[in-house]
Residue, then its C-alpha position, 0 to 999 in steps of 0.5 A: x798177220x805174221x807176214x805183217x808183223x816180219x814187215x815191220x821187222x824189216x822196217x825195223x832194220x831199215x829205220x836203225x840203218x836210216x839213223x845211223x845214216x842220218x847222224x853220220x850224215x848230219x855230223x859231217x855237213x854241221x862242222x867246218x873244219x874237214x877233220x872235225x866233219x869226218x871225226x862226227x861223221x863216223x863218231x856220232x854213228x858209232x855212239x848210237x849204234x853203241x848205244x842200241x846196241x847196249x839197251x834196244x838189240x834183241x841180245x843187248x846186255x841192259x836191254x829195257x822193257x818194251x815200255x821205256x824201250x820202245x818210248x826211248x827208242x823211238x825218240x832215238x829214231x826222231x832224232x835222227x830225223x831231226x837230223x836229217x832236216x837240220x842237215x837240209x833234207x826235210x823229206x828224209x827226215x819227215x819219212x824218217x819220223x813216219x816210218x819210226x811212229x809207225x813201227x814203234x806203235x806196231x811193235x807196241x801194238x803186237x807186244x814185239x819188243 
């Protein structure tokens, strides 16, 4: 069971990178104007990881409870994958989506917030 519980902090990790990935990606093919896609690209991605960083980081100075924690985070994470199929990558978005329900509901299921 250990094992299973390192993996899904691994999934962690690599959801909270595929989001940030995923708003930069989005910010930069959703704007016209070349200046404007490179401000949203590294923007948006600052923002959340300010944000994580702020209430969902293991350290984080306003860190929530797992209840709201784990509910607000995962809609973080569904709004990367929206991101990623508003940007023309469906697949990455529905994984995205997967990869997030299933670790939240594990993390929820273990009590590893």
């Amino acid at each position: 069971m250990s094992i299973l519980k390192n993996l899904n902090t691994a999934l962690s990790f690599f959801i909270e990178v595929a989001m940030l990935v995923a708003f930069g990606y989005w910010g930069y093919h959703n704007e016209s104007s070349r200046l404007m896609a490179w401000l949203m690209a590294i923007g948006l991605p600052l923002i959340a990881a300010f944000v994580w960083w702020l209430f969902f980081a293991p350290k984080a100075p306003y860190r929530l409870s797992s209840g709201p924690g784990l509910l607000l985070s995962l809609a973080l994470f569904l709004l990367a994958a929206l991101a990623f199929r508003q940007a023309g990558h469906p697949l990455a978005g529905t994984l995205l989506a997967a990869a997030a329900i299933l670790n939240r509901g594990a993390a929820l299921f273990w009590r590893r917030w």
